[in-house]
N, C-alpha and C positions, 0 to 999 in steps of 0.2 A: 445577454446571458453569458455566465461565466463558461470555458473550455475548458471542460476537465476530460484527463486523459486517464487512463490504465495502462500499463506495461506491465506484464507478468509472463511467467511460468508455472505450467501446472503439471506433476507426472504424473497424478492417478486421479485427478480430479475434483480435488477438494479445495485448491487453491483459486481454481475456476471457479468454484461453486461461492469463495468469499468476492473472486472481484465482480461477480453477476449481480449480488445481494448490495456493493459495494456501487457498482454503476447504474441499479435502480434506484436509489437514495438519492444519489449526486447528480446522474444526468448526465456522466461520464459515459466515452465511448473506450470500449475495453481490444486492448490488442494482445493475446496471447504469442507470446512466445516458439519459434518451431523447434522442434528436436534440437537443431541445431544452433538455435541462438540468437538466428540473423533478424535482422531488421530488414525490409523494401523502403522503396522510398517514400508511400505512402505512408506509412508508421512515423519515419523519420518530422515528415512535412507538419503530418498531426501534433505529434510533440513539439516543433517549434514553434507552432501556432499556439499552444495550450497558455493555457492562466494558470493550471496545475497538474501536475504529473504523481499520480501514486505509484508506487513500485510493490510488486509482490512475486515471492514465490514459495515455496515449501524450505522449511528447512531440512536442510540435509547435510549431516555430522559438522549441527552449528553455525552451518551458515548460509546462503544461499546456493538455488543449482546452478551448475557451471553455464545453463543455458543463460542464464541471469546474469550472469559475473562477465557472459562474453558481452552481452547487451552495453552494461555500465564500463568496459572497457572500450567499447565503440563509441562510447560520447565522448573521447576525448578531444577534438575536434573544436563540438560544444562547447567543453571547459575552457576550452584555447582561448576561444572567441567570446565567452561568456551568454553565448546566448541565451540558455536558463537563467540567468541572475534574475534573481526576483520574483521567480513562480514560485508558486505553493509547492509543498510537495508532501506524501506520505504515504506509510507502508502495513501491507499485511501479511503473514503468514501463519502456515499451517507444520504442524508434526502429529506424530502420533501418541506422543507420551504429552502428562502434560505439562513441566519446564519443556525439554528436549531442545535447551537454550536457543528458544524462539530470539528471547534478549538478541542475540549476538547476532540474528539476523537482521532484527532492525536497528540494532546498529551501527551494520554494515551498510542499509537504504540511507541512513542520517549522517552518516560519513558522505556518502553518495552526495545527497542533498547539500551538503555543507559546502562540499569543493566545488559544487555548482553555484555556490551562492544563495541557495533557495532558502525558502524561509518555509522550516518544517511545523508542519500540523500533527500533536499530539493526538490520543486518543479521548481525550477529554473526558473520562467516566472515571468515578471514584471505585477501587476495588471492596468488594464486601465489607462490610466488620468482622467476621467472623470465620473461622475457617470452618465451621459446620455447614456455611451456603453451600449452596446445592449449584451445580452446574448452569441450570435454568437461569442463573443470574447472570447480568452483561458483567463483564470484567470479571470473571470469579475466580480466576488464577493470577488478577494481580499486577498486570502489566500496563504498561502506558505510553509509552512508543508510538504503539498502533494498534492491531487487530493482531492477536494471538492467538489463534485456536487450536484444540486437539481434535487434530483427524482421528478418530476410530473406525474400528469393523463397521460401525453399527454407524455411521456419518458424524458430523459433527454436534455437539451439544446447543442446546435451544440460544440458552445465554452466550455462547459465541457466536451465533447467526445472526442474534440480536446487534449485538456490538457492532456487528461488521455494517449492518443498514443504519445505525445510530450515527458509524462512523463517516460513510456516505452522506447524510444528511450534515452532519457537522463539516465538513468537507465544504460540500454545494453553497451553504450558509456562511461558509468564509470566503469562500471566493468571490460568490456575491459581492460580497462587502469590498473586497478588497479588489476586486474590479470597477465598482462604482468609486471609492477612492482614487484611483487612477483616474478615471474621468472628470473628478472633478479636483486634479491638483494639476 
């Protein structure tokens, strides 16, 4: 079976709430991030162990929290030696509006991704036809990166909790794969 990992941050709760939806789909084990950023070495070991690594955190004026930024500067190490080369990898996040240029958060995880060598996982869902869908729909704001959702007062909308287990499952279903390809190349 494939080793999916989670690495995130959450500040109010909502970004936790996509990698829980996120690592029941996939069979990922989720490590939350602390106030302060740091990794143990437990965390560290899981990751290097992993077939795939998603990254997630809230976005905050555009991009990720600094708790997050200290994380993916701490892998530099990693990059050094390439360890990552050739995991899976990919990203969710959450704001409150709903652009609130999530974009430029996951494209800060596919940067991440990239200078690791990883081979990034889309979010694989076609967005609506129409800009009359209703929230309730997976992808209704349109993005494809990863999992983009608007945190509200009120929690997150149906069709982005959706995504996020669809993404999960699409996730678990590639690495499958592409862990049994390894074994038999």
């Amino acid at each position: 079976m494939a080793r999916i990992e989670i690495v995130y941050y959450s500040g109010t709760g909502n970004t936790a709430k996509l990698a829980d939806l996120i690592g029941e789909t996939s069979g990922a084990r989720t490590w939350p991030l602390p106030e302060d950023g740091t990794c143990g070495p437990e965390m560290w070991e899981a990751l290097d162990k992993a077939d795939a690594i998603l990254f997630g955190s809230p976005t905050y004026m555009g991009g990720a929290a600094w708790q997050f930024k200290r994380f993916a500067d701490e892998t530099g190490e990693r990059w050094y030696n390439r360890d990552w080369q050739d995991k899976l990898a990919g990203g969710f996040t959450a704001s409150g509006s709903t652009n609130g240029d999530k974009g430029e958060c996951l494209s800060y995880f596919i940067t991440l991704a990239n200078q690791h060598g990883m081979i990034w996982v889309s979010l694989g869902q076609s967005s609506p036809p129409s800009r009359s869908n209703p929230d309730t729909a997976t992808n209704w704001t349109g993005g494809n990166g990863g999992v983009m959702a608007v945190a509200g007062r009120k929690g997150m909308p149906e069709g982005d909790l959706q995504s996020a287990r669809d993404f999960g499952a699409r996730v678990q279903r590639l690495a499958e794969v592409f862990v049994r390809g390894r074994a038999n190349s």
